[in-house]
C-alpha positions in Angstrom: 33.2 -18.0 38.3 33.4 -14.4 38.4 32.1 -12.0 41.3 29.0 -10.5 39.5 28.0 -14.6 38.8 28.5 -15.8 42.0 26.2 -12.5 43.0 23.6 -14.0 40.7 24.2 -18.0 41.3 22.9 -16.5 45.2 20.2 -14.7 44.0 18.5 -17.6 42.4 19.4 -19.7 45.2 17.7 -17.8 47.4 14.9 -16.9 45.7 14.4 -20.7 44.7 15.0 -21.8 48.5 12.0 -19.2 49.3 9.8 -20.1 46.9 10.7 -24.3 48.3 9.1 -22.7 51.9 6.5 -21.0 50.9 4.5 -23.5 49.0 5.1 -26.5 51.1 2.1 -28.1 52.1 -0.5 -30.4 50.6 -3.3 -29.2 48.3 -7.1 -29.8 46.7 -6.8 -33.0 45.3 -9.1 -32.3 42.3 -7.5 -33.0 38.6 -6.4 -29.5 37.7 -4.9 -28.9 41.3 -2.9 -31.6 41.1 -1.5 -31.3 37.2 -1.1 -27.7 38.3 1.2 -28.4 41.4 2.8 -31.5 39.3 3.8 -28.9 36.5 5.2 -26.1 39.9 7.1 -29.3 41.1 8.8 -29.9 37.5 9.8 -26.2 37.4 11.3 -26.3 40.9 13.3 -29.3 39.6 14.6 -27.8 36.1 15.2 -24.5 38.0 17.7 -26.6 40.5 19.2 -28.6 38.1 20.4 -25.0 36.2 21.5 -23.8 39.0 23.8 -27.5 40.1 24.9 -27.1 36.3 26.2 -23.2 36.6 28.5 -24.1 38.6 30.6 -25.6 36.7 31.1 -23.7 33.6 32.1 -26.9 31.8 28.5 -28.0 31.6 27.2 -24.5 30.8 25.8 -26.0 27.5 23.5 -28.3 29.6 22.3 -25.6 31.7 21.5 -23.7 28.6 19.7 -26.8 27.2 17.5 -27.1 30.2 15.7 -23.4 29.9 13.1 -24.2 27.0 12.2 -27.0 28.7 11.2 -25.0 32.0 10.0 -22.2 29.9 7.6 -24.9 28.3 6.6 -26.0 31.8 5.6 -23.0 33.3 3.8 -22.0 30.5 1.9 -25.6 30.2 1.0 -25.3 34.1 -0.5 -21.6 33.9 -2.5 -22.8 30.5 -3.7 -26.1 33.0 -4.6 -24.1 36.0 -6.1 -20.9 33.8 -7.2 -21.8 30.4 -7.6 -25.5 30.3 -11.4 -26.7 29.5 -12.5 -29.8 31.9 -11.9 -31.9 29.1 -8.4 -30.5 28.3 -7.4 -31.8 32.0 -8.9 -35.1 30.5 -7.0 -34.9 28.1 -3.4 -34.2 29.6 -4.4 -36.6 32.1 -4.5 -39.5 29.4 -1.4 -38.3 28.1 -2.4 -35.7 25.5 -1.4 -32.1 24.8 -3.7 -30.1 24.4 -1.9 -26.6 24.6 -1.8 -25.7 21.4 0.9 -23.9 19.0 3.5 -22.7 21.7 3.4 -18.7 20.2 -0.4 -19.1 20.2 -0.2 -20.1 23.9 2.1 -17.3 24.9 -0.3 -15.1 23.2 -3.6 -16.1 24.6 -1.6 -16.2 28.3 -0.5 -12.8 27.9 -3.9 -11.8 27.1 -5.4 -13.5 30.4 -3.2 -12.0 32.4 -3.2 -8.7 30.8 0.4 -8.5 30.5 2.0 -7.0 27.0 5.0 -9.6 26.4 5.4 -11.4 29.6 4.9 -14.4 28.3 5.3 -14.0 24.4 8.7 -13.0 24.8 9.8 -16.1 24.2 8.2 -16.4 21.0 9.3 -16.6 17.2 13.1 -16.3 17.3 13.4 -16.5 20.9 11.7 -19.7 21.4 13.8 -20.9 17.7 17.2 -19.7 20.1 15.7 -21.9 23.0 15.3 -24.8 21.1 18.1 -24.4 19.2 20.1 -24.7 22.5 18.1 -28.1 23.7 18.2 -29.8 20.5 22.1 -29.0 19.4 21.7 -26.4 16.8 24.0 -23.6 16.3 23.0 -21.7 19.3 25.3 -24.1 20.9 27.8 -25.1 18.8 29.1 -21.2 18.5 30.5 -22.2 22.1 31.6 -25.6 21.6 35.3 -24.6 20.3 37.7 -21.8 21.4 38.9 -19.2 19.4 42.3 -21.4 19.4 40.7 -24.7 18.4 40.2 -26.1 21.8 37.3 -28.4 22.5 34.9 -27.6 25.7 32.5 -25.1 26.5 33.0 -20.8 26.2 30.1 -19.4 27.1 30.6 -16.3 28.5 30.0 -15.2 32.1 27.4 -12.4 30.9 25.6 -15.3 29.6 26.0 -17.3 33.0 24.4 -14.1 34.8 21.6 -13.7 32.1 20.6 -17.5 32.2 20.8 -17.7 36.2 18.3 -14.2 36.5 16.0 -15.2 33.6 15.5 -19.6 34.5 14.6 -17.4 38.1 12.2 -15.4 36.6 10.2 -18.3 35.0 10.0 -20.0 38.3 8.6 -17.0 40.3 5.8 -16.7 37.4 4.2 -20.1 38.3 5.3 -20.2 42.0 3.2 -16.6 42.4 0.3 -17.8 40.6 0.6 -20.9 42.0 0.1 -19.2 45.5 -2.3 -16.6 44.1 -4.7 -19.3 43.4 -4.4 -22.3 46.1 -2.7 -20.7 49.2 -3.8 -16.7 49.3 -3.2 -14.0 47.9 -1.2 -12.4 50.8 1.1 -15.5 49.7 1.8 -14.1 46.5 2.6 -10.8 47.3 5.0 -12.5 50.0 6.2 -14.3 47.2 6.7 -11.3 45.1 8.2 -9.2 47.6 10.7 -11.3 48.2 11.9 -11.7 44.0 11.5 -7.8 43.9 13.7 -7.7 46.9 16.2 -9.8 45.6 16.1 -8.3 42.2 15.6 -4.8 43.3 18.6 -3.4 40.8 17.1 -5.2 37.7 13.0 -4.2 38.3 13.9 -0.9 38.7 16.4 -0.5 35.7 
């Protein structure tokens, strides 16, 4: 691991560690309180198990594998705490999904939050890239084999850095909202202070 990832490996660390603090506590136990904080707690746990995998740049591939699925999860708990009908938390609470087309989704969240591409970033190609690395396409086979033939895992440590700042990123979206809306809203902005304290270099660049 070279110095620049080790730099960002601590930066998520951190920043998840913080996040762990802050929003420890018990909440409303009404429906959408709870699927919200379920789908905060599945994000913390994805958002960990990246950061155990990074470490070991032999199971980079996993690591890689595991950001659509948190992607996924943050956007699913925003759409259940902000855009869900009552009987869409029926719904998800009987096992359904409800969410809709996932480019759809990161559409209509963009809109509620007025944000531009916040959230439909990761649509079209990027989410086809995201999946292609969870489900085995050729996203990861490219870095499956050396350019001499060997067998293991070449990802490079650019993409190590960029997959450690960005799995970080999708767990400060729910964690702030999650504060924003059943803690306070001086929570959040602690909550934000601290990412844009941590990532100071890369929100002003």
């Amino acid at each position: 691991m070279d110095p620049q990832t080790k730099i960002e490996l601590g930066r998520a660390q951190e920043m998840h560690e913080f996040i762990a603090d802050k929003i420890a506590g018990k909440y409303p136990s009404d429906d959408r309180a709870v699927l919200f904080a379920s789908f905060l707690s599945l994000a913390q746990s994805h958002h960990e198990a990246i950061l155990v995998l990074c470490q070991n740049d032999q199971l980079m591939g996993s690591a890689y594998a595991l950001y659509r699925p948190l992607v996924e999860v943050v956007n699913r708990g925003l759409f259940v705490a902000f855009l869900a009908t009552p009987e869409q938390i029926r719904q998800i609470k009987r096992g359904r999904t409800p969410y809709g087309e996932f480019n759809q989704l990161v559409k209509r969240l963009d809109k509620f939050f007025s944000t531009k591409s916040l959230f439909s970033g990761h649509a079209g190609e990027a989410w086809k890239k995201m999946c292609g690395f969870t489900h085995g396409g050729v996203e990861q086979l490219i870095w499956r084999v050396g350019a001499n033939g060997e067998i293991g895992c070449h990802f490079q440590q650019s993409d190590i850095q960029r997959l450690l700042a960005s799995s970080t990123g999708e767990l400060f979206k729910i964690a702030f909202q999650f504060a924003g809306g059943l803690i306070g809203k001086d929570a959040a902005e602690v909550i934000s202070a601290k990412y844009i304290s941590i990532y100071s270099d890369k929100t002003e660049s």
